[in-house]
C-alpha positions as a Markdown table, in Angstrom:
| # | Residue | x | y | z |
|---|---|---|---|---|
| 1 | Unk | 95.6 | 139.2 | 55.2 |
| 2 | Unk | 99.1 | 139.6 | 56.0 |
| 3 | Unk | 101.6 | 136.6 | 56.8 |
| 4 | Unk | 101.4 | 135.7 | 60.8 |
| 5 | Unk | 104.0 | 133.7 | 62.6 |
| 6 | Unk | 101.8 | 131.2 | 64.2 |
| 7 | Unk | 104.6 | 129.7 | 66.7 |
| 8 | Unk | 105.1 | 133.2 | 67.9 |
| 9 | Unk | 101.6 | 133.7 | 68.4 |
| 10 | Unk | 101.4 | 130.7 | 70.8 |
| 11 | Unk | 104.3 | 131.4 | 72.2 |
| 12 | Unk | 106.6 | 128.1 | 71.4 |
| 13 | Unk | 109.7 | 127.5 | 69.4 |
| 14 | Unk | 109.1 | 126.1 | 65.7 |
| 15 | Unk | 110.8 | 122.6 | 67.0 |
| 16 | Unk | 108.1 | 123.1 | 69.8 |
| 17 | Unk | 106.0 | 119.0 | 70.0 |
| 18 | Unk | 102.4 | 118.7 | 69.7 |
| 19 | Unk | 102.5 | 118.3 | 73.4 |
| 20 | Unk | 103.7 | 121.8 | 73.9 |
| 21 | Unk | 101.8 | 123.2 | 71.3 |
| 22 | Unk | 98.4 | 121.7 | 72.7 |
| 23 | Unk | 99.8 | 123.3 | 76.2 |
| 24 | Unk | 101.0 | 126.7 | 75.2 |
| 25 | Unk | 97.1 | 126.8 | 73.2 |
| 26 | Unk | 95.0 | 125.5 | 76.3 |
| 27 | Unk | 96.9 | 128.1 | 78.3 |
| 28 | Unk | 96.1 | 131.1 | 76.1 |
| 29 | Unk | 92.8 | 130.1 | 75.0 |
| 30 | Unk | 92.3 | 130.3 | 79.0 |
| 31 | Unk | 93.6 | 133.5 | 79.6 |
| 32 | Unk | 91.9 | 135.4 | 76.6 |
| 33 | Unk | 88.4 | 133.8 | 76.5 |
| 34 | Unk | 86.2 | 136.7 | 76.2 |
| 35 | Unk | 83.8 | 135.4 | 79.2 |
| 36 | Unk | 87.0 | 135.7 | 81.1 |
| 37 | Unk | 88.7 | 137.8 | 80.0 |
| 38 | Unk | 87.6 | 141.8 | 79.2 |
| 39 | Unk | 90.2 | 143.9 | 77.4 |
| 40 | Unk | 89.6 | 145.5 | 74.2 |
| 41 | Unk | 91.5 | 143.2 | 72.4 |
| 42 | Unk | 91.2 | 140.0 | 74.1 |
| 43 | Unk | 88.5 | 138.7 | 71.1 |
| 44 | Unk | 91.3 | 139.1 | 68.8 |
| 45 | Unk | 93.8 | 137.7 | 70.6 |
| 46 | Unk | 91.6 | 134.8 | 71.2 |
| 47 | Unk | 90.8 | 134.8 | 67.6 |
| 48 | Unk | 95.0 | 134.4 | 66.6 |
| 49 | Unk | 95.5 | 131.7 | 69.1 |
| 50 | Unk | 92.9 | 129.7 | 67.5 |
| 51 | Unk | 93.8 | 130.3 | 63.8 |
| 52 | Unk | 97.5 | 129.3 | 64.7 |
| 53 | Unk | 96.5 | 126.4 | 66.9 |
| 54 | Unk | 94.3 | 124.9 | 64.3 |
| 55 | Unk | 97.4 | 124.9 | 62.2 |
| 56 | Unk | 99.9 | 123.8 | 64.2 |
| 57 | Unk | 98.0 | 120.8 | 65.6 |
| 58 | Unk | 97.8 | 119.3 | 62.5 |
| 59 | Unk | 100.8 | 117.5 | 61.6 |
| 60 | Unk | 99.9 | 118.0 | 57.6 |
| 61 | Unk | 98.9 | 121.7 | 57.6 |
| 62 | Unk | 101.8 | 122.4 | 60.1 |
| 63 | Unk | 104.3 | 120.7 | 57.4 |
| 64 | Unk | 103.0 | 122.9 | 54.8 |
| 65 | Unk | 103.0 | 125.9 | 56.7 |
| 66 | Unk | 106.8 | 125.6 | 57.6 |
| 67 | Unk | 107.6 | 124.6 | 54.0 |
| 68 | Unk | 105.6 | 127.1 | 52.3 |
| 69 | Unk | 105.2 | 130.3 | 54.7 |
| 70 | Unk | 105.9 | 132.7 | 51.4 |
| 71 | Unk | 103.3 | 131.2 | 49.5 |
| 72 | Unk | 100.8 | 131.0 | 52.0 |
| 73 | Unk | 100.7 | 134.6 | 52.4 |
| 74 | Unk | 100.8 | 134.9 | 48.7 |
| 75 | Unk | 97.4 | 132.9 | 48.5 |
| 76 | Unk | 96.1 | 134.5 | 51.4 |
| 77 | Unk | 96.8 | 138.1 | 50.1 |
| 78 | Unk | 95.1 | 136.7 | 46.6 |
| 79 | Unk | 91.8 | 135.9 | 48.3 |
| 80 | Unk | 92.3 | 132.5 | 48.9 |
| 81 | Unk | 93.6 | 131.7 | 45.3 |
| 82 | Unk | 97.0 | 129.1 | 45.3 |
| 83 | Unk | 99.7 | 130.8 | 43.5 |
| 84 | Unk | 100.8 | 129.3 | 40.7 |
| 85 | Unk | 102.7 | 125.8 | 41.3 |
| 86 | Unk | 101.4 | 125.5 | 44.7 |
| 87 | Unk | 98.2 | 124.2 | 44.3 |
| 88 | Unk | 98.9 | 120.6 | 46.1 |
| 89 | Unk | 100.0 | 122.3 | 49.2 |
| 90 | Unk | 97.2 | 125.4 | 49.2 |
| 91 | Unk | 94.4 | 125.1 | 52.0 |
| 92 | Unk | 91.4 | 127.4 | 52.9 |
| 93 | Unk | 91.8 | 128.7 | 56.0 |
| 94 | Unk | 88.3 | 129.1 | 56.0 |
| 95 | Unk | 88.5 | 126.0 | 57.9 |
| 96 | Unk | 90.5 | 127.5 | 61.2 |
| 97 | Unk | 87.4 | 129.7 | 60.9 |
| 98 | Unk | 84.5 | 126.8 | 60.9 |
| 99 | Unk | 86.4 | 124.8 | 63.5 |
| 100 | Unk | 84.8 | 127.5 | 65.6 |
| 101 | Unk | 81.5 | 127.0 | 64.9 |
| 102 | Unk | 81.5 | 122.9 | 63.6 |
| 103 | Unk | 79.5 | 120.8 | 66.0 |
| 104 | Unk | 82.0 | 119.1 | 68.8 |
| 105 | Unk | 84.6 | 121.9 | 68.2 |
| 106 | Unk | 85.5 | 125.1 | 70.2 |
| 107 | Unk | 82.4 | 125.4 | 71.9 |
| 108 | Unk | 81.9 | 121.7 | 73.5 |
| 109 | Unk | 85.5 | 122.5 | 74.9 |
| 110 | Unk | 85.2 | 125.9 | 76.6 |
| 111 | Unk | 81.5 | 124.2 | 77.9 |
| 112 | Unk | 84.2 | 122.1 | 79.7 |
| 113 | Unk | 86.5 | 125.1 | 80.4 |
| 114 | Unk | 84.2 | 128.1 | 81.3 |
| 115 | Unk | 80.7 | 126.5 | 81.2 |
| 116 | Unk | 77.5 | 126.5 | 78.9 |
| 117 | Unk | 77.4 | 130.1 | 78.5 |
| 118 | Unk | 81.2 | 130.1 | 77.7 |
| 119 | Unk | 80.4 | 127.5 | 74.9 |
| 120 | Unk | 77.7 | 129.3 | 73.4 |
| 121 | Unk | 79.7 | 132.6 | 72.7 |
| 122 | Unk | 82.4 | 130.3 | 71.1 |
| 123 | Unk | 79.9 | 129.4 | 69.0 |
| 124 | Unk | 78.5 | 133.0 | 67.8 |
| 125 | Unk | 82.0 | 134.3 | 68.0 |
| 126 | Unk | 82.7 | 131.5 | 65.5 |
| 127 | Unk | 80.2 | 132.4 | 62.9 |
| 128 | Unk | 81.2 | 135.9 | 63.0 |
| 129 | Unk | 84.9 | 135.0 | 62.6 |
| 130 | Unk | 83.1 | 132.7 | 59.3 |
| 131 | Unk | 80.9 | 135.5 | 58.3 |
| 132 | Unk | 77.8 | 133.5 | 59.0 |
| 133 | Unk | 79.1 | 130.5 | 57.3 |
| 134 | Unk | 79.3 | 127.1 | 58.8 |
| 135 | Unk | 80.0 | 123.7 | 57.0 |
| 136 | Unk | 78.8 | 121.4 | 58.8 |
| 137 | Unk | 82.3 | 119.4 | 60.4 |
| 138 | Unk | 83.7 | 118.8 | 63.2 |
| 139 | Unk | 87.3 | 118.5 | 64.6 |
| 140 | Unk | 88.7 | 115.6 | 66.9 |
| 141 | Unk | 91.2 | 116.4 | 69.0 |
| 142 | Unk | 92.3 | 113.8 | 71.9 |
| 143 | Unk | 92.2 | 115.4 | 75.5 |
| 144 | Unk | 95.5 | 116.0 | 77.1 |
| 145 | Unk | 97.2 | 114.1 | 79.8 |
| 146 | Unk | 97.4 | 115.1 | 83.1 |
| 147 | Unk | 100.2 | 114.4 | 86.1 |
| 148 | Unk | 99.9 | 114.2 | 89.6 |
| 149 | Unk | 102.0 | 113.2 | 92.5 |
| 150 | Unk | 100.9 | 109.7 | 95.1 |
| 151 | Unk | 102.8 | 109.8 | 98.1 |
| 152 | Unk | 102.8 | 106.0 | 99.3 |
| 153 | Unk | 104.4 | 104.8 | 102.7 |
| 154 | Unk | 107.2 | 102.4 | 102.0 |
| 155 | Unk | 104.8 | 99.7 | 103.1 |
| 156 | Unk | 102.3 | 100.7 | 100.5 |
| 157 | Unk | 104.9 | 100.4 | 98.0 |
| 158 | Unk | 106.3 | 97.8 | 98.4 |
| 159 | Unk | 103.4 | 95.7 | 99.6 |
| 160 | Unk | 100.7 | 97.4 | 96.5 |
| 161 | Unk | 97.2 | 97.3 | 97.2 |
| 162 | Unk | 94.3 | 100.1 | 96.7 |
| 163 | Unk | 94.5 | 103.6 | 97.9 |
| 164 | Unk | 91.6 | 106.2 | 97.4 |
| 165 | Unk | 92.7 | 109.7 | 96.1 |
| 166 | Unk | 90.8 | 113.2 | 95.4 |
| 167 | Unk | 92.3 | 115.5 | 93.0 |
| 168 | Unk | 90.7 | 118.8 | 92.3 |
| 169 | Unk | 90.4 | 119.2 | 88.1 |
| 170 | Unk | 92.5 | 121.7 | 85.7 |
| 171 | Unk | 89.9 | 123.3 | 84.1 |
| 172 | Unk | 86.4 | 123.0 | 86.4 |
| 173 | Unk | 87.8 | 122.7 | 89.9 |
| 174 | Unk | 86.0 | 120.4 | 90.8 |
| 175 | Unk | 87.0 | 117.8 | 93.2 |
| 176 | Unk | 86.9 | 114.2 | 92.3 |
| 177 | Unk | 88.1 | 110.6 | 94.0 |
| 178 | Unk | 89.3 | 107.7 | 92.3 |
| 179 | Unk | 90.3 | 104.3 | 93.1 |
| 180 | Unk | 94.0 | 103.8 | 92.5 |
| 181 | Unk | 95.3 | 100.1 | 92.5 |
| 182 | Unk | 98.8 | 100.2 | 93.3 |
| 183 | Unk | 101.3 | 97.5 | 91.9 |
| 184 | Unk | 103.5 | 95.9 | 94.2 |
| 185 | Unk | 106.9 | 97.1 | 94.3 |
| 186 | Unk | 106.5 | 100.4 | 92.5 |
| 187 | Unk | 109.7 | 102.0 | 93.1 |
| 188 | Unk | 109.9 | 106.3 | 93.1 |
| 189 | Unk | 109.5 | 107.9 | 90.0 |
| 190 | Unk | 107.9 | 105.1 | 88.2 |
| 191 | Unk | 104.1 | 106.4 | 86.8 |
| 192 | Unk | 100.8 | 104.7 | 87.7 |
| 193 | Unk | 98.4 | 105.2 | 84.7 |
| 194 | Unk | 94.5 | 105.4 | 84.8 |
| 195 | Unk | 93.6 | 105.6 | 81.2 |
| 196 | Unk | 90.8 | 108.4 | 80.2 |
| 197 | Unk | 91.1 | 109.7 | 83.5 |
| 198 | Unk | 93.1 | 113.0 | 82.0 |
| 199 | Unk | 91.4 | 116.4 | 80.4 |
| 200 | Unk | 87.8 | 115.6 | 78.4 |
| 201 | Unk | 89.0 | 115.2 | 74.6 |
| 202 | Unk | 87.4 | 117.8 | 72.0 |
| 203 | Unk | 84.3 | 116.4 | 69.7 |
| 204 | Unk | 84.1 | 112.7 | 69.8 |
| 205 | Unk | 87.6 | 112.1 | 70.8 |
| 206 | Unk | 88.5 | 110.2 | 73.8 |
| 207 | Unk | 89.8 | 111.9 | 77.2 |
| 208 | Unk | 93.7 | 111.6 | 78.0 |
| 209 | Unk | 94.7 | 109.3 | 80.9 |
| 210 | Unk | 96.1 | 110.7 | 84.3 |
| 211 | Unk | 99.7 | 109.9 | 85.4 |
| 212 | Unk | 100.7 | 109.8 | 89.0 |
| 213 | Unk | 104.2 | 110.0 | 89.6 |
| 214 | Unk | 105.2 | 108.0 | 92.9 |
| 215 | Unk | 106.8 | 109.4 | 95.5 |
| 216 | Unk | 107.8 | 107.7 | 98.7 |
| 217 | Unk | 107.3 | 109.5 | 102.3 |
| 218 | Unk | 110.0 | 109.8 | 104.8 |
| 219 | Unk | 110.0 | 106.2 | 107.1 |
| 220 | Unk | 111.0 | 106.6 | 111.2 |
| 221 | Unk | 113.1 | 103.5 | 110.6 |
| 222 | Unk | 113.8 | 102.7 | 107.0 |
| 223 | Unk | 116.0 | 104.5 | 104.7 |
| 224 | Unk | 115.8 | 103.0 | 100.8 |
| 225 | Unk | 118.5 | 102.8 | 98.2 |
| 226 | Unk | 118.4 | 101.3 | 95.0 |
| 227 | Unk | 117.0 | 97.9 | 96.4 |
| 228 | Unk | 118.6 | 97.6 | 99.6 |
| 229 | Unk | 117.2 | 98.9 | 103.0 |
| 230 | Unk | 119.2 | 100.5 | 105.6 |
| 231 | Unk | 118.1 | 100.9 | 109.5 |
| 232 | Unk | 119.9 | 101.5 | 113.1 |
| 233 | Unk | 120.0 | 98.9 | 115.7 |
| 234 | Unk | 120.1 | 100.7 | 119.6 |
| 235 | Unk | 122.4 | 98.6 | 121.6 |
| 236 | Unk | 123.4 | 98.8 | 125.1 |
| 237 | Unk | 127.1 | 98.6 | 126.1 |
| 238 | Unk | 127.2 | 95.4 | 127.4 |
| 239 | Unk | 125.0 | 93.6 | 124.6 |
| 240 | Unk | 127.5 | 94.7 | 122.6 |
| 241 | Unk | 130.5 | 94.0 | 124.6 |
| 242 | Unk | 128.4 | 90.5 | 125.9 |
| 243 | Unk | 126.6 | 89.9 | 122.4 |
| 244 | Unk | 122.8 | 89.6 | 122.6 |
| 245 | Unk | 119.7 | 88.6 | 120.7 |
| 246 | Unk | 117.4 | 91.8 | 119.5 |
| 247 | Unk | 114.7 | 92.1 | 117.8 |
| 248 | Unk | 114.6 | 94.1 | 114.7 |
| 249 | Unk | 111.4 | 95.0 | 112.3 |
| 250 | Unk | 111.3 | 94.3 | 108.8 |
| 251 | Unk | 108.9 | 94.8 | 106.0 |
| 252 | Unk | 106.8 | 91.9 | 106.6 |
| 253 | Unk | 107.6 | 90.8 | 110.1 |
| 254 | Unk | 110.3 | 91.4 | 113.2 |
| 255 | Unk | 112.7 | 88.8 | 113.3 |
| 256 | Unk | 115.2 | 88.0 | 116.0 |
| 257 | Unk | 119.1 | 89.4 | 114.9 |
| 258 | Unk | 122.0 | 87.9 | 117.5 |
| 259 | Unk | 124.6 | 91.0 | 118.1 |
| 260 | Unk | 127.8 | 89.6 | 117.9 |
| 261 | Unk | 130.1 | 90.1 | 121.7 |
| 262 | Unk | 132.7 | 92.7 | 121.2 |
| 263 | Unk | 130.1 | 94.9 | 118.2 |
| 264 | Unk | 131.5 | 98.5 | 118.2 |
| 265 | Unk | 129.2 | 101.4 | 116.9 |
| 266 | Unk | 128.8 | 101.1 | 112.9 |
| 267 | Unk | 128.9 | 97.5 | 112.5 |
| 268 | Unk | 126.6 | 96.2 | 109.9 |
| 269 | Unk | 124.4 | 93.2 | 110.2 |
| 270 | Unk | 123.8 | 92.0 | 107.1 |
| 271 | Unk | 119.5 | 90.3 | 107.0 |
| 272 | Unk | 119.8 | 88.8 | 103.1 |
| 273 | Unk | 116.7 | 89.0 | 101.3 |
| 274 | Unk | 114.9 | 91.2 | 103.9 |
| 275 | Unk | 115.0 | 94.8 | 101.5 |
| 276 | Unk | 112.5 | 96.0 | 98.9 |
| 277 | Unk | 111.0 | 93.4 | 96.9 |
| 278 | Unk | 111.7 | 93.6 | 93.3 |
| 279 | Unk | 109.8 | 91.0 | 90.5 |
| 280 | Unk | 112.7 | 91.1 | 88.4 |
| 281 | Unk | 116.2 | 90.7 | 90.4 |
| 282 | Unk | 114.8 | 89.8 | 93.8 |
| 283 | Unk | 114.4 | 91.3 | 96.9 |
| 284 | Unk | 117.4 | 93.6 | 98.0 |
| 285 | Unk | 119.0 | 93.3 | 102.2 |
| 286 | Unk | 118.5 | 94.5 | 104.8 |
| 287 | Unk | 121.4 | 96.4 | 106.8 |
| 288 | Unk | 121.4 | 96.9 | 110.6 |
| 289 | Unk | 123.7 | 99.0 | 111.4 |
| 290 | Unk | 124.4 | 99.1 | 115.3 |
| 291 | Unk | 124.9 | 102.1 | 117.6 |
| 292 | Unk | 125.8 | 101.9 | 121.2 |
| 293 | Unk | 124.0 | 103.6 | 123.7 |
| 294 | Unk | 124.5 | 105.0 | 127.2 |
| 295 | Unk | 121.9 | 106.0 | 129.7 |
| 296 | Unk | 121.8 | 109.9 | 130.0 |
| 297 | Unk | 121.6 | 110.0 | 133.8 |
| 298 | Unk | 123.4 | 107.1 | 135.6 |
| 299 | Unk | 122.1 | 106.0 | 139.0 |
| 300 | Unk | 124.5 | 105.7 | 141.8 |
| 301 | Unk | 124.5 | 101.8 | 141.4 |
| 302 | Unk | 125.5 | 102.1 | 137.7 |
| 303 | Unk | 127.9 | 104.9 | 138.3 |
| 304 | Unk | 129.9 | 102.4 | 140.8 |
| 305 | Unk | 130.0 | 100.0 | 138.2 |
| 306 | Unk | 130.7 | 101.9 | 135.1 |
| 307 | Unk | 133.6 | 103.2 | 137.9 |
| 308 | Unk | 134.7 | 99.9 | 138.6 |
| 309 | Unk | 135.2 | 98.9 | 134.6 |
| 310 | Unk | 137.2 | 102.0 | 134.2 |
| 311 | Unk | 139.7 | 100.6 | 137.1 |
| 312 | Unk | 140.3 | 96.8 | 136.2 |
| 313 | Unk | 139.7 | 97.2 | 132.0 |
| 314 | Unk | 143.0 | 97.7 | 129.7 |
| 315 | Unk | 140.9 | 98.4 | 127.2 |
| 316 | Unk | 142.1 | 101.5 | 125.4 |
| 317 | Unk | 140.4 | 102.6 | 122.1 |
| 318 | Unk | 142.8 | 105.8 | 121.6 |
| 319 | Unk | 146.8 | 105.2 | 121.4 |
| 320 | Unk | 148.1 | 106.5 | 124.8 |
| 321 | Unk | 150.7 | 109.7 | 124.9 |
| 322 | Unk | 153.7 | 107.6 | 125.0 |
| 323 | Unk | 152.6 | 105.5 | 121.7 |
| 324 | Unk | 151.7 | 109.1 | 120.1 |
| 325 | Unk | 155.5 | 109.4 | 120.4 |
């Protein structure tokens, strides 16, 4: 048997992590089942992907594969013999072959892929790959870890509570709901783990856990940053030439804000403690930021008036032609 370039043959780099390599594998082993699959040499293929995954998973064999590459297709090309001076780091790989066919190996995990029927080929395909030979072992390998995205409402994240979720599975398709407790607080981008809730592990190893990334979804009045929230106050023009007392929602509750006489458009109004809760530093502000508005369509009464101010006020907000000079 001639030398193969297992990284090649899964397609990584040889600095590729076990995380990749367990990716690059499950996608291959996907697309080149032979229940799945029907090109001529798709059972080959198949075949490659396992021998260098069975490798390459390992952190031992994968060590002495990428210290030894020379030798190992020395001892392969002798019939399984070490070459001399290599003996500690010689394995059969005869095993990549029975991993096939051990109980809990290949074919519990393409039952989970591709179902019963799928398993049971794995199986036979295994023996043949062994020439009839099994020995009687299995192979562990941890199920991978799987990521989603939870869009929460500001309230949901800052408040926490329970939310029910469906997520269709990776490999079956299959819809299923779980319970997600949400901590209070959670800020975007942080991860809400449910342990074993990932991909089924291979043999008696335990499932990985599912991630869900938190994302937040766009609020009518809120905007968010870092700690601090940030909303806009309607005013009329006299409230804010007058002053007047609002009201003005918050996270937990609407409070009353007083609008200081003479408030242009842009002024802030600072509510202290009144942004997104945080366990650590506190809760961040609140800032109202007001904005004057005008009625679209005046009716005769308030045109007279607005008329009226325009006569007696001296009130000029832009420097007049002769100050320009």
């Amino acid at each position: 048997m001639e030398f193969k370039d297992y990284y090649s043959t899964l397609g990584v780099t040889k600095n590729a992590s076990q995380e990749e390599i367990q990716r690059a594998y499950r996608k291959l082993a996907r697309k080149y089942h032979p229940d799945v699959n029907k090109t001529s040499d798709a059972e080959e293929k198949f075949k490659d992907i396992g021998e260098a995954y069975e490798v390459l998973k390992d952190p031992d064999k994968r060590a002495k594969y990428d210290r030894y590459g020379t030798a190992w297709k020395a001892a392969q090309q002798g019939g399984g013999t070490p070459p001399p001076g290599y003996e500690d780091v010689w394995f059969d790989l005869g095993g990549a072959e029975d991993f096939f066919s051990g109980p809990g190996g290949f074919s519990s995990f393409f039952e989970q892929l591709f179902g019963a029927a799928a398993g049971q080929r794995g199986t036979a395909q295994g023996r043949r790959q062994a020439g009839g030979r099994t020995q009687g072992w299995s192979r562990n390998q941890p199920g991978a870890d799987r990521e989603a995205r939870l869009a929460l409402t500001l309230e949901e994240a800052a408040h926490g509570g329970e939310r029910e979720i469906s997520l269709s599975g990776p490999t079956t398709g299959q819809t299923k709901t779980y319970m997600v407790r949400i901590p209070k607080a959670v800020r975007p981008g942080q991860r809400i783990r449910l342990a074993g809730q990932g991909e089924p592990g291979i043999g008696n190893a335990p499932p990985g856990d599912l991630y869900l990334s938190v994302e937040l979804l766009p609020h009518p009045t809120f905007r968010l940053e870092g700690r601090d929230l940030y909303t806009t106050v309607p005013v009329t023009p006299w409230e804010a030439a007058l002053g007047a007392e609002v009201t003005l929602p918050t996270l937990e509750r609407a409070v009353h804000v007083k609008i200081p006489a003479g408030s242009s458009s842009g002024r802030k109004i600072r509510l202290k403690g009144k942004g997104f809760p945080d366990a650590r530093s506190g809760p961040g502000d609140l800032y109202a930021e007001i904005s004057i508005r005008i009625p679209e369509v005046l009716t005769v009464e308030e045109k007279k008036l607005f008329e009226q101010l325009a006569q007696v006020s001296k009130f000029a907000p832009r420097p007049t032609h002769s100050e320009r000079k």
